[in-house]
N, CA, C and O atoms as CSV, one atom per row, in Angstrom:
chain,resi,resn,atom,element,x,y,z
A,1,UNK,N,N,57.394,154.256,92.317
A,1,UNK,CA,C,57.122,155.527,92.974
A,1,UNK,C,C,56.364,155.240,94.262
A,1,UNK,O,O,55.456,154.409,94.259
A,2,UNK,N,N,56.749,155.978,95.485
A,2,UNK,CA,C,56.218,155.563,96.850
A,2,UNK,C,C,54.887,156.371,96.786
A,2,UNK,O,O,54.666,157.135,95.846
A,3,UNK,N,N,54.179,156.222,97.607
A,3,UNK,CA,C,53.096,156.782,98.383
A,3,UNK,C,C,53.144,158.685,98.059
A,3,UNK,O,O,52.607,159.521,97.332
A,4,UNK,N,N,54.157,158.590,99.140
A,4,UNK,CA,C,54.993,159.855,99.347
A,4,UNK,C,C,55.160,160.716,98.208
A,4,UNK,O,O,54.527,161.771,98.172
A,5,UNK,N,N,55.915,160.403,97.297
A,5,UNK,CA,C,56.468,160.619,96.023
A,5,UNK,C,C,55.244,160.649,95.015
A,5,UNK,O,O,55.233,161.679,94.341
A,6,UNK,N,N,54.241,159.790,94.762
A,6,UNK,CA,C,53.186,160.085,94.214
A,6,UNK,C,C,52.449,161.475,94.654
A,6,UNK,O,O,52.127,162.248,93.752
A,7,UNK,N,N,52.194,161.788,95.895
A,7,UNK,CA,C,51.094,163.010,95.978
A,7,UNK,C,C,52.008,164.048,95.933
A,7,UNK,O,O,51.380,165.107,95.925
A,8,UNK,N,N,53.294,164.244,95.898
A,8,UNK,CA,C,54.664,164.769,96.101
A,8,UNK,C,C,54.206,165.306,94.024
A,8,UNK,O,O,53.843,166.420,93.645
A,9,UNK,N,N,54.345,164.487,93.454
A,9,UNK,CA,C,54.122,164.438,91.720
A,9,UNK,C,C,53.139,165.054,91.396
A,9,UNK,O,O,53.141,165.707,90.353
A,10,UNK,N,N,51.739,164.981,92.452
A,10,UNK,CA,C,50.710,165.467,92.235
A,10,UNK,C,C,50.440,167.427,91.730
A,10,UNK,O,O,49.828,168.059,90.869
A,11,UNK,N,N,51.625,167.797,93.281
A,11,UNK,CA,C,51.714,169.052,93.462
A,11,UNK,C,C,52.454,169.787,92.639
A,11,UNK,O,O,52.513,171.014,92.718
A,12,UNK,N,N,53.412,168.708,91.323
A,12,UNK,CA,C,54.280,169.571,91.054
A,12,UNK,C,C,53.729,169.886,89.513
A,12,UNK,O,O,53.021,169.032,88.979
A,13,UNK,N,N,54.010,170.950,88.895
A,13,UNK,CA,C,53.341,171.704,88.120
A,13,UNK,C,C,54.196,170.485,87.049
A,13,UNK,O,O,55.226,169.824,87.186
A,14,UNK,N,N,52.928,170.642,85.718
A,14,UNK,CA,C,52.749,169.752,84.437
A,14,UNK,C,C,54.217,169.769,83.960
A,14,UNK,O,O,54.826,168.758,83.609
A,15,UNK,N,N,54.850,171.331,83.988
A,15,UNK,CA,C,56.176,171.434,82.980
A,15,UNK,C,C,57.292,170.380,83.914
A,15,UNK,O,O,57.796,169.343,83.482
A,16,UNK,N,N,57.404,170.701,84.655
A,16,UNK,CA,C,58.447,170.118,86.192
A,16,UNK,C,C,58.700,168.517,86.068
A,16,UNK,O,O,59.742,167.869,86.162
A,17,UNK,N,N,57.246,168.091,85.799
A,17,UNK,CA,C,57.536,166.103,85.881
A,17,UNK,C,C,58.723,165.674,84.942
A,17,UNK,O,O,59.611,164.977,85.432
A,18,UNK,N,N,58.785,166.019,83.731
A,18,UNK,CA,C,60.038,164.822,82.596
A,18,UNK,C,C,61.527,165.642,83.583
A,18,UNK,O,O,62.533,164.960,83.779
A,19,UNK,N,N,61.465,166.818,84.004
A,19,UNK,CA,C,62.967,166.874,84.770
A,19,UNK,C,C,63.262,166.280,86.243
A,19,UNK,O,O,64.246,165.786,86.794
A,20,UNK,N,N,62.106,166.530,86.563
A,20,UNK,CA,C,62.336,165.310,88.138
A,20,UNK,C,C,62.327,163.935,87.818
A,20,UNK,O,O,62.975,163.042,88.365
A,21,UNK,N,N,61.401,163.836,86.727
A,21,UNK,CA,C,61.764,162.192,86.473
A,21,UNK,C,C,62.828,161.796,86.243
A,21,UNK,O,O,63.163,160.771,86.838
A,22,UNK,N,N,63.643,162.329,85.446
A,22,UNK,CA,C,65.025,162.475,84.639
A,22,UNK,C,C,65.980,162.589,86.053
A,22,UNK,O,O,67.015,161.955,86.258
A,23,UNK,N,N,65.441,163.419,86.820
A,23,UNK,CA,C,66.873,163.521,88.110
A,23,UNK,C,C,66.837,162.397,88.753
A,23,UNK,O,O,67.806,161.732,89.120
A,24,UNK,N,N,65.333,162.091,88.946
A,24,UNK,CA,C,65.378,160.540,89.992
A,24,UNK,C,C,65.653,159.432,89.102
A,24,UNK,O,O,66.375,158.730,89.810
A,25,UNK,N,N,65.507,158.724,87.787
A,25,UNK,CA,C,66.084,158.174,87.076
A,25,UNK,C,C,67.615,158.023,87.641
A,25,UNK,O,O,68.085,157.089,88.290
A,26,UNK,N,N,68.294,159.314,87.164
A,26,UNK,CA,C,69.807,159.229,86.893
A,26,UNK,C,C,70.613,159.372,88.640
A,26,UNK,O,O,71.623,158.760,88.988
A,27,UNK,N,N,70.165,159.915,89.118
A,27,UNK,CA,C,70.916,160.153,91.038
A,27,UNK,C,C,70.345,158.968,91.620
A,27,UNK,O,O,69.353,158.364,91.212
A,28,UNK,N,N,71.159,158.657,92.742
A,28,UNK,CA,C,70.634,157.987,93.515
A,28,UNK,C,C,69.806,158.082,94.457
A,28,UNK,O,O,69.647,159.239,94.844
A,29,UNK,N,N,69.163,157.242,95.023
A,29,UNK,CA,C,68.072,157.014,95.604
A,29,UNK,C,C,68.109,158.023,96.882
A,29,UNK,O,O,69.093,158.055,97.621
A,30,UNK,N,N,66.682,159.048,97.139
A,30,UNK,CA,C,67.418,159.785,98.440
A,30,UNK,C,C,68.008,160.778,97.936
A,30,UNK,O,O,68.284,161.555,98.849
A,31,UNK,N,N,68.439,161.263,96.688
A,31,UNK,CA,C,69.024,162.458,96.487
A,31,UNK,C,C,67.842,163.169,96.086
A,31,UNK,O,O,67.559,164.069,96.876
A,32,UNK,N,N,67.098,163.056,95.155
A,32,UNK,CA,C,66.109,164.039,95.149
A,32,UNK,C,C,65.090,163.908,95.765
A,32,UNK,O,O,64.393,162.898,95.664
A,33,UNK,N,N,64.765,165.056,96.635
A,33,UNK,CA,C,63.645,165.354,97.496
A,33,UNK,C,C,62.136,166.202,97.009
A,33,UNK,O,O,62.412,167.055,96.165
A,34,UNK,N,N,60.924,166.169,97.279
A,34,UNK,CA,C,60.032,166.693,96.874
A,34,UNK,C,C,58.832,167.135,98.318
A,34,UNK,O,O,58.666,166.846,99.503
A,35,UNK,N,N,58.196,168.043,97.197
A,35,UNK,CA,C,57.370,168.742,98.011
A,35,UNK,C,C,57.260,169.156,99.594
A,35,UNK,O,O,58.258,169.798,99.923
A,36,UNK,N,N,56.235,168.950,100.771
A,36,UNK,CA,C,56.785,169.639,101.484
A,36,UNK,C,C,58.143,169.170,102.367
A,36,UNK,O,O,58.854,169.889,103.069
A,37,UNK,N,N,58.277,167.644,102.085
A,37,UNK,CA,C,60.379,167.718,102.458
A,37,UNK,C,C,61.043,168.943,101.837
A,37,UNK,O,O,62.259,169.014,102.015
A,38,UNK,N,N,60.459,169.924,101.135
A,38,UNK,CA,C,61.347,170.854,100.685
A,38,UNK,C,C,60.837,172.061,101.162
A,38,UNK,O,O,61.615,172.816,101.745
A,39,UNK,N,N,59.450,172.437,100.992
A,39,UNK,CA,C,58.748,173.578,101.919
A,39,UNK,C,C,58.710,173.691,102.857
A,39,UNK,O,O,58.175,174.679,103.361
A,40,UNK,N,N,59.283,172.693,103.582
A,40,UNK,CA,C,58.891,173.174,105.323
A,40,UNK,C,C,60.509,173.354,105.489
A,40,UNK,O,O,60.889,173.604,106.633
A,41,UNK,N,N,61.493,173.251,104.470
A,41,UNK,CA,C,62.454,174.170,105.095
A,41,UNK,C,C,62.844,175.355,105.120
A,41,UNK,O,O,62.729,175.925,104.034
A,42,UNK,N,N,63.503,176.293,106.411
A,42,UNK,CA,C,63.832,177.638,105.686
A,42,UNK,C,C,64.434,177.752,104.979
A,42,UNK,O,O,65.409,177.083,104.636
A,43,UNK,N,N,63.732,179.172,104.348
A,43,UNK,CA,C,64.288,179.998,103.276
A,43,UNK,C,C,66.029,180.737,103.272
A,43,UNK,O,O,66.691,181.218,102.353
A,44,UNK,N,N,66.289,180.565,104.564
A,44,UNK,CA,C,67.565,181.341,105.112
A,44,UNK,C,C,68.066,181.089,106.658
A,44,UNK,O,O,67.069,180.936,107.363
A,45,UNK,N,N,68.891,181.025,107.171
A,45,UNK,CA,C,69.098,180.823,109.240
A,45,UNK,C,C,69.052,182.136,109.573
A,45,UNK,O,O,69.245,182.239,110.785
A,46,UNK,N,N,68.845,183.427,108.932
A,46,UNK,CA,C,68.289,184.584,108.843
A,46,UNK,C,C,66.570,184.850,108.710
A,46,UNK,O,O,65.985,185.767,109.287
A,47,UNK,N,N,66.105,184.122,108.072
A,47,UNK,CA,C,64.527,184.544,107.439
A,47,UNK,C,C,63.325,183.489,108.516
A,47,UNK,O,O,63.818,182.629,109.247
A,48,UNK,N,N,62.471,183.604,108.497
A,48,UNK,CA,C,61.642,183.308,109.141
A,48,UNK,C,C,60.565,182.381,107.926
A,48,UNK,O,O,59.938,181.383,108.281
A,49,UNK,N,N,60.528,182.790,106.859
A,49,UNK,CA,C,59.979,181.879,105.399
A,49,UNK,C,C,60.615,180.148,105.284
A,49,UNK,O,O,61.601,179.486,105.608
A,50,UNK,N,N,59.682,180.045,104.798
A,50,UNK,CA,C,60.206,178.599,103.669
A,50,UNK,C,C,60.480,178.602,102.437
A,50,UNK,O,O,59.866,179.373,101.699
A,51,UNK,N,N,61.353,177.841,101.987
A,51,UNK,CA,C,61.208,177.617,100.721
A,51,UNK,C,C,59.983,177.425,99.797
A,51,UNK,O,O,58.952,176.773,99.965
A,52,UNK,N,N,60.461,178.281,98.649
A,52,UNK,CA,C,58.991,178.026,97.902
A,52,UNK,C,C,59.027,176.645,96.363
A,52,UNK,O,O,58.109,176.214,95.665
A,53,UNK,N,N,60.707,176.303,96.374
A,53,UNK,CA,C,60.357,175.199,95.580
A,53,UNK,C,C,59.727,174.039,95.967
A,53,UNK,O,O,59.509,173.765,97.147
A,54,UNK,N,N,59.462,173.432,95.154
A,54,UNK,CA,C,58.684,171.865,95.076
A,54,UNK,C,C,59.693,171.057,95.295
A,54,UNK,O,O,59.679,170.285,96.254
A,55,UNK,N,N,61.004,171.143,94.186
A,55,UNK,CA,C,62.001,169.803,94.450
A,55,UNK,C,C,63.325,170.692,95.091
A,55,UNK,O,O,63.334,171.852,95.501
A,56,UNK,N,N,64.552,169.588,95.006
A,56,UNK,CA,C,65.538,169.654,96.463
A,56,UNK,C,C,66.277,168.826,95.918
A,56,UNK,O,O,65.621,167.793,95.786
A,57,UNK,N,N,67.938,168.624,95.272
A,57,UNK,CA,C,68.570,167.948,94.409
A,57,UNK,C,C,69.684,167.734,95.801
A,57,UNK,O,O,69.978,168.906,96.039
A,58,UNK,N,N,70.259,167.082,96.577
A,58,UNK,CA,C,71.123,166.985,97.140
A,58,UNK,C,C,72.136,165.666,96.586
A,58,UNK,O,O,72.010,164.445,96.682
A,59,UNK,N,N,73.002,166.389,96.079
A,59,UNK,CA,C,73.981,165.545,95.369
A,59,UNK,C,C,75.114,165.498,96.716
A,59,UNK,O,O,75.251,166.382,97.562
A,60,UNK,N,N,75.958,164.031,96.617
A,60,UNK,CA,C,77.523,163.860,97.588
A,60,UNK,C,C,78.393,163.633,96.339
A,60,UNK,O,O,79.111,162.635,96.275
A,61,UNK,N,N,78.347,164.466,95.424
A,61,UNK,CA,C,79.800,163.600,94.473
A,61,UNK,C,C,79.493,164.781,93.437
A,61,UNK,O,O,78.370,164.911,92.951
A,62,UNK,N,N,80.730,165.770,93.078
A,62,UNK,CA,C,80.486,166.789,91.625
A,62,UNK,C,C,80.184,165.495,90.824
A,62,UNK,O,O,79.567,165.959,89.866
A,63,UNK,N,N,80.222,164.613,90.699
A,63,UNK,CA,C,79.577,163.935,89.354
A,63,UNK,C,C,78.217,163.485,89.896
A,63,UNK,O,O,77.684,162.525,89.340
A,64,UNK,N,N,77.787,163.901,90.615
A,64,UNK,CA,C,76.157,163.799,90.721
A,64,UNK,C,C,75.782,165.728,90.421
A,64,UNK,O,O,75.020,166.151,89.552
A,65,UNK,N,N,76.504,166.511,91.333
A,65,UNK,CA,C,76.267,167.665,90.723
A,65,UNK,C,C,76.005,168.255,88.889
A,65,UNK,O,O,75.140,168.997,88.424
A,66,UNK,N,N,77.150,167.545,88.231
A,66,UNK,CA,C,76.922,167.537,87.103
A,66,UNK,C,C,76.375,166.558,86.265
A,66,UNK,O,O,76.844,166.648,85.130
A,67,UNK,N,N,75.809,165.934,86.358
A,67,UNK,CA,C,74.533,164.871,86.263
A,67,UNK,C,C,73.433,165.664,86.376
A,67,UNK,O,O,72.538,165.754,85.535
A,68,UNK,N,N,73.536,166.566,88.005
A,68,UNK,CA,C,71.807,166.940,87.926
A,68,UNK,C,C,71.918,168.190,86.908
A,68,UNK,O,O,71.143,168.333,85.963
A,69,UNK,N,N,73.128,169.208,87.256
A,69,UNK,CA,C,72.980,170.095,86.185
A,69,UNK,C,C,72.904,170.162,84.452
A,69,UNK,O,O,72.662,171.096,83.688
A,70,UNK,N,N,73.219,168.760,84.229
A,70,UNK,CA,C,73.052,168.710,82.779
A,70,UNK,C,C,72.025,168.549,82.773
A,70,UNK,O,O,71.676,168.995,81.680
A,71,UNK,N,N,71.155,168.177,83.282
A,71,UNK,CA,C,69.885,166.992,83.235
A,71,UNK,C,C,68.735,168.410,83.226
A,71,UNK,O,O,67.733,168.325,82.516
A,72,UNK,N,N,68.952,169.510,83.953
A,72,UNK,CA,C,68.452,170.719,84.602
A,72,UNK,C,C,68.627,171.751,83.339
A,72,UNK,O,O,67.799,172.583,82.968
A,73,UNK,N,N,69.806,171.507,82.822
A,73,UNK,CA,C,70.120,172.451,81.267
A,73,UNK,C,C,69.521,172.162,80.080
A,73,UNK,O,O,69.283,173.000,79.210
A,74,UNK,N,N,69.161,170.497,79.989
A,74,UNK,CA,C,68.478,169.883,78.615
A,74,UNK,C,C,66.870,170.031,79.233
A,74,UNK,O,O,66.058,169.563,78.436
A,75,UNK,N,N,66.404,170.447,80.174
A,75,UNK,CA,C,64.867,170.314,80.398
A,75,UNK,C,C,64.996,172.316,80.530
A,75,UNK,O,O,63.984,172.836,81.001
A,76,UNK,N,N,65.871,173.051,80.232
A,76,UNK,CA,C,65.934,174.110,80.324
A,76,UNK,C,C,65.051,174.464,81.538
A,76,UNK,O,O,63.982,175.029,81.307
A,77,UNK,N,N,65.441,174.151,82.966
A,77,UNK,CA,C,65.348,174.040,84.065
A,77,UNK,C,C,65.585,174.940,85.032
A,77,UNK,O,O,66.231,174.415,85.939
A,78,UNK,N,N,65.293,176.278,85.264
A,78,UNK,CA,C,65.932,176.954,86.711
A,78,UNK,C,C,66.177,176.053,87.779
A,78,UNK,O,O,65.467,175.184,88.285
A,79,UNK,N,N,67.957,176.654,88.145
A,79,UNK,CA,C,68.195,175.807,89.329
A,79,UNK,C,C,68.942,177.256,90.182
A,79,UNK,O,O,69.632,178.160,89.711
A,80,UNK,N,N,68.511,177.034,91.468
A,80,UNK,CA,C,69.034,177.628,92.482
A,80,UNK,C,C,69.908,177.173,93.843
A,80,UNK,O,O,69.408,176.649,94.839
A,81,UNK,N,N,71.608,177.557,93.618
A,81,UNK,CA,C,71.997,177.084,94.167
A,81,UNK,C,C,72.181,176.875,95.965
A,81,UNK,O,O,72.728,177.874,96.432
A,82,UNK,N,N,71.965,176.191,96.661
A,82,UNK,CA,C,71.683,176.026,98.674
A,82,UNK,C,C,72.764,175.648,99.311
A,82,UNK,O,O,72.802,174.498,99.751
A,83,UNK,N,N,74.257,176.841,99.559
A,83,UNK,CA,C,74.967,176.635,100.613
A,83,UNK,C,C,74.728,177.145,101.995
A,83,UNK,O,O,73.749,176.743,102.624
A,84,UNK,N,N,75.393,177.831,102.401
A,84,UNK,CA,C,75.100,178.304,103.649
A,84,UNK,C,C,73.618,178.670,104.557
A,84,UNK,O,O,73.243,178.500,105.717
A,85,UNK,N,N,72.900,179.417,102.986
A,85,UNK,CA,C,71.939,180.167,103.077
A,85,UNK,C,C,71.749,181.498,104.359
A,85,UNK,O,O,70.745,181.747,105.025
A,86,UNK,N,N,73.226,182.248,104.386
A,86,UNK,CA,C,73.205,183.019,105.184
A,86,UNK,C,C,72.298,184.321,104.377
A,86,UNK,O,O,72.626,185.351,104.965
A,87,UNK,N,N,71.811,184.485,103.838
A,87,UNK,CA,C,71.335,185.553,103.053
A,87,UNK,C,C,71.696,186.808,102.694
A,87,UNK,O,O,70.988,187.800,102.522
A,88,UNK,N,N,72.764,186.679,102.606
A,88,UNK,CA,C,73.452,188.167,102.509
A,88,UNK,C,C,73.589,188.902,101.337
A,88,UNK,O,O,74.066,190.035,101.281
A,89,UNK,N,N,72.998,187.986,100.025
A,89,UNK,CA,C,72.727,188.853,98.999
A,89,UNK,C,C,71.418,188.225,98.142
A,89,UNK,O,O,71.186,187.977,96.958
A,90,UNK,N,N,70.850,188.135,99.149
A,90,UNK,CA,C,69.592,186.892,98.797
A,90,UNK,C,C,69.491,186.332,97.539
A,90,UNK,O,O,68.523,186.304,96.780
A,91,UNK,N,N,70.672,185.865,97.401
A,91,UNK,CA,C,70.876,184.747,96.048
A,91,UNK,C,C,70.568,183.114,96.231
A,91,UNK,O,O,71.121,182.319,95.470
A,92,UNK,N,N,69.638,182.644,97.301
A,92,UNK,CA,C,69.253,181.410,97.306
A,92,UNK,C,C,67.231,181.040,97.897
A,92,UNK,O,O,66.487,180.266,98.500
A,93,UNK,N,N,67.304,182.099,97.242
A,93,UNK,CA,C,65.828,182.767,97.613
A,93,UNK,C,C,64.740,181.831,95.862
A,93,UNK,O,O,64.916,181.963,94.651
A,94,UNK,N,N,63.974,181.196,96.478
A,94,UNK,CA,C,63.602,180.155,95.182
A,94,UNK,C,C,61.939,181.075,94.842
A,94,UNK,O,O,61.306,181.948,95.436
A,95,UNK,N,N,61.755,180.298,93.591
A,95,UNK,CA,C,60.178,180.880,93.033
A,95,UNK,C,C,59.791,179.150,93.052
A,95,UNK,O,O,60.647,178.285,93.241
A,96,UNK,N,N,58.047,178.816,92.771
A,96,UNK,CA,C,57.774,177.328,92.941
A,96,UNK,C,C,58.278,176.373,91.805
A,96,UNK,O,O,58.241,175.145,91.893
A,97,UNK,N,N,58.776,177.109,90.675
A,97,UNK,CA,C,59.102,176.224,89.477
A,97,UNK,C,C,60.508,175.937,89.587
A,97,UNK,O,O,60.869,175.155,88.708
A,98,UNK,N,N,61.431,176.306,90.375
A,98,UNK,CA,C,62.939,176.270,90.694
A,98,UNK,C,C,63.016,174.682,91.014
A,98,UNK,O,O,62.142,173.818,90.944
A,99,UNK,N,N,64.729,174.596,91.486
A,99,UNK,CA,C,64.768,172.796,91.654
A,99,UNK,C,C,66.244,173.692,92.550
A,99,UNK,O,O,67.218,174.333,92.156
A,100,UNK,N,N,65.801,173.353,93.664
A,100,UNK,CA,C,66.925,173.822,94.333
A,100,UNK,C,C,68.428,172.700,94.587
A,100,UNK,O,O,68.274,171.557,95.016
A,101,UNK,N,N,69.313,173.062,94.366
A,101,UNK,CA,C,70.705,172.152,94.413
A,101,UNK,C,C,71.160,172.814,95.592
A,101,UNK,O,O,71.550,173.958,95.827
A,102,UNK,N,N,70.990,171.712,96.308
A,102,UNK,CA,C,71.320,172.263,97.821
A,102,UNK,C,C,73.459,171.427,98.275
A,102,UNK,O,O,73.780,170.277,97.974
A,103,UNK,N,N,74.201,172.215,98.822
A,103,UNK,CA,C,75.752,171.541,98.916
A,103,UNK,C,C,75.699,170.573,100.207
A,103,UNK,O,O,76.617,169.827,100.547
A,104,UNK,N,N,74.536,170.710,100.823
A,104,UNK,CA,C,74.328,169.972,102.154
A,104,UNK,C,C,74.874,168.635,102.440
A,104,UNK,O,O,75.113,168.422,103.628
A,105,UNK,N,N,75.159,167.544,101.475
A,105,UNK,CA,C,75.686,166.302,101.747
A,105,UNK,C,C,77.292,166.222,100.915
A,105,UNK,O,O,78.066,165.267,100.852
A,106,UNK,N,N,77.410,167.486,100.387
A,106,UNK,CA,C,78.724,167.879,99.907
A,106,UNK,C,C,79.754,168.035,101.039
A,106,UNK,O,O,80.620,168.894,100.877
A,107,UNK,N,N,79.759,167.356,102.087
A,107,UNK,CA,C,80.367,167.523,103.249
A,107,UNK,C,C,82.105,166.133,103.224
A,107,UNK,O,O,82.730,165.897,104.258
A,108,UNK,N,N,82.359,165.689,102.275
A,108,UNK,CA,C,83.882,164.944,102.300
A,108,UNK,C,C,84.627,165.413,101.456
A,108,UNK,O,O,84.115,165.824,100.415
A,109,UNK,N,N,86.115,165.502,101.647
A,109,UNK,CA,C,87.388,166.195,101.026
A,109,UNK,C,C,87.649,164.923,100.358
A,109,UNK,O,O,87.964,163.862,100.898
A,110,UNK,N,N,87.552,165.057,99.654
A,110,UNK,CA,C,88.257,163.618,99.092
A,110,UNK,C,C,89.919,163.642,98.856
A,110,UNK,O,O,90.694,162.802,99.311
A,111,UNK,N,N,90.266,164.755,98.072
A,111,UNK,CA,C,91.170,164.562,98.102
A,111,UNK,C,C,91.952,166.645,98.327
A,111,UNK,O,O,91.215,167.607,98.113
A,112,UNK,N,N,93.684,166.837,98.826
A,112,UNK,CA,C,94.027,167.611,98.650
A,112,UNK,C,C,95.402,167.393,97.883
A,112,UNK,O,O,96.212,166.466,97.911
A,113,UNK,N,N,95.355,168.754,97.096
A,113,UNK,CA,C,96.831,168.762,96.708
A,113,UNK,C,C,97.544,169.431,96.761
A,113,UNK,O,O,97.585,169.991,95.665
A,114,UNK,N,N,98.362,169.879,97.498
A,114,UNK,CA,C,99.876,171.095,97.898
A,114,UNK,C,C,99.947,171.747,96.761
A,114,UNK,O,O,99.635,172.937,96.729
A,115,UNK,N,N,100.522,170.840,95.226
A,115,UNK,CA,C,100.929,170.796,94.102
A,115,UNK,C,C,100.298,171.776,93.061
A,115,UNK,O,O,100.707,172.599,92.241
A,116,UNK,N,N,98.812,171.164,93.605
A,116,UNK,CA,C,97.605,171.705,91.999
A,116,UNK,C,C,97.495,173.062,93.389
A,116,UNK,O,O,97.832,174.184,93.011
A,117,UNK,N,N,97.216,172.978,94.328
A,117,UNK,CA,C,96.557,173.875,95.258
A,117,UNK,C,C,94.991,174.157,95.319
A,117,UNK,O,O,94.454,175.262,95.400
A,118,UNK,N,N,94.394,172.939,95.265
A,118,UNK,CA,C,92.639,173.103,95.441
A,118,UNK,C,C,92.414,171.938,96.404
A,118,UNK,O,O,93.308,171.654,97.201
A,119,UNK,N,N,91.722,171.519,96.387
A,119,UNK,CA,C,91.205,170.294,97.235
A,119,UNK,C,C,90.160,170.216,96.238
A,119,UNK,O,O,89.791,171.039,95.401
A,120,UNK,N,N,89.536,168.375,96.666
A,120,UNK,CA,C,88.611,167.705,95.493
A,120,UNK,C,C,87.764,168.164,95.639
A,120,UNK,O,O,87.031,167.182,95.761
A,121,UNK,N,N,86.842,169.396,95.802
A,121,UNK,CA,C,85.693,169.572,95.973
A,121,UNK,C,C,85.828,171.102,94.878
A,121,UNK,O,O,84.758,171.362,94.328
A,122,UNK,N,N,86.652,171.791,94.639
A,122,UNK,CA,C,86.793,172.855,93.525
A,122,UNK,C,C,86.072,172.306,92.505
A,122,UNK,O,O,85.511,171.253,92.202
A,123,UNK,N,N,86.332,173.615,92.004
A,123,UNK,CA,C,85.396,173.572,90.388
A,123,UNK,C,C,86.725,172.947,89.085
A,123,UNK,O,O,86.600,172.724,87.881
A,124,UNK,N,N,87.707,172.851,89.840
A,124,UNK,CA,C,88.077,172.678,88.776
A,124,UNK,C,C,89.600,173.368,88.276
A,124,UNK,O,O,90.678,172.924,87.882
A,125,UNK,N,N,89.001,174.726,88.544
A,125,UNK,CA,C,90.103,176.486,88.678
A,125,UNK,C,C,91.016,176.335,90.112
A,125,UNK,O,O,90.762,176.088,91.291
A,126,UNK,N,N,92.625,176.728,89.042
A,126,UNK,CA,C,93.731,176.256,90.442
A,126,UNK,C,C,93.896,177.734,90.323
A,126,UNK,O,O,93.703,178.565,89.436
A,127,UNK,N,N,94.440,177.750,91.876
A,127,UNK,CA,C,95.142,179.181,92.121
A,127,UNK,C,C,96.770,179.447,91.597
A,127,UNK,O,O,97.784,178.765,91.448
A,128,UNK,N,N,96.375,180.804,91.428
A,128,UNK,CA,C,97.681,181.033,90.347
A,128,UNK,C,C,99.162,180.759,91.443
A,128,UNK,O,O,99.339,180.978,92.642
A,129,UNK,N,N,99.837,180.321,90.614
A,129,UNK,CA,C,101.191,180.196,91.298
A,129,UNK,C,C,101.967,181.417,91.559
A,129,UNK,O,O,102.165,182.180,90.614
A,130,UNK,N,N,102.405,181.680,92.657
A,130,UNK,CA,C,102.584,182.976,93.635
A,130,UNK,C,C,104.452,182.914,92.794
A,130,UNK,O,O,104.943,181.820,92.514
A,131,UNK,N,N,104.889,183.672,92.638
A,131,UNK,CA,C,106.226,183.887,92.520
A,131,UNK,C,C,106.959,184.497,93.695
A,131,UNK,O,O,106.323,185.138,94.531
A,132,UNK,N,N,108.309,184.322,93.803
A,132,UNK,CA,C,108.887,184.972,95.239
A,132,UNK,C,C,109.274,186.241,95.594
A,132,UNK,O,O,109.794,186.411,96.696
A,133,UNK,N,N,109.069,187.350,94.684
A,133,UNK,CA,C,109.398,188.493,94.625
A,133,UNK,C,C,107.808,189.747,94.350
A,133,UNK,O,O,106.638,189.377,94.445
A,134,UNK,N,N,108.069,190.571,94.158
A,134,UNK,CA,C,106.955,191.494,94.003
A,134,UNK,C,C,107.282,191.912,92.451
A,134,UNK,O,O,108.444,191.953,92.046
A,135,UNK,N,N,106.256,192.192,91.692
A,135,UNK,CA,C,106.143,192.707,90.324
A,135,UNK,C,C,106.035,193.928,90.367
A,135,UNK,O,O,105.284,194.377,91.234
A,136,UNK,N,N,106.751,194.896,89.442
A,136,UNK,CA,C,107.028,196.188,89.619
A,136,UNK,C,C,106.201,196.595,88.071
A,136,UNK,O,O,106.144,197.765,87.690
C-alpha cells in the first residue's frame, strides 16, 4: 500500500475497507481510485459539486466490470453507476459510502457483429430480428 493509498484508507469509513481491499486485490493496478482522486471530481458537466464518494472503480474490460460488481454484491456494497454524467435524471449523484463504477476507460470496441447485431461492449441482450413486412 503507497503513501497515497494509506491516508486514502484512513478516510474511508470502518465498513468500506474488506470491499476496497477485495477490489484492489482482484483489478488491476490503477483501476481503483480513492479519496480525494475521487472528490475533487465533478458531480455532473452540469453541476458545480463534487463527488461525495471515497472510492472510483474504473474498469477497461466487462470482465473487470463483473469482477468489481460481484465483489460489490458479496460485501453487499452500493455501487453507482459514472457514464456521461450529463444529469438529466440525477441517477449518478453518490452518498460517501457508495463506490462509484465509472465507464470512463470503457472506451475500445472490441469487437462488432452484423449477425448477433451488438458490438462487444453490450450487456449481452441482441436486438430483435426485424422481419420484412409489417405485422397486422
Amino acid at each position: 500500500m503507497t503513501t497515497s493509498t494509506a491516508s486514502a484508507d484512513k478516510a474511508l469509513n470502518q465498513a468500506q475497507r474488506p470491499v476496497v481491499q477485495a477490489l484492489m486485490a482482484a483489478l488491476p493496478k490503477g483501476t481503483v481510485i480513492l479519496g480525494s482522486a475521487v472528490t475533487e471530481r465533478s458531480a455532473g458537466i452540469w453541476r458545480s459539486d463534487q463527488i461525495q464518494a471515497q472510492v472510483l472503480v474504473r474498469p477497461k474490460t466487462t470482465e473487470e466490470v463483473s469482477c468489481a460488481l460481484r465483489i460489490c454484491h458479496e460485501h453487499h456494497q452500493s455501487v453507482v453507476p459514472h457514464g456521461g454524467l450529463t444529469g438529466l435524471v440525477e441517477g449518478a449523484l453518490t452518498q460517501p459510502l457508495d463506490i462509484v463504477l465509472s465507464t470512463e476507460r470503457l472506451n475500445v470496441i472490441e469487437e462488432i457483429s452484423a449477425q448477433r447485431a451488438h458490438d462487444g461492449r453490450s450487456s449481452g441482450r441482441h436486438a430483435p430480428k426485424r422481419s420484412g413486412g409489417r405485422s397486422q
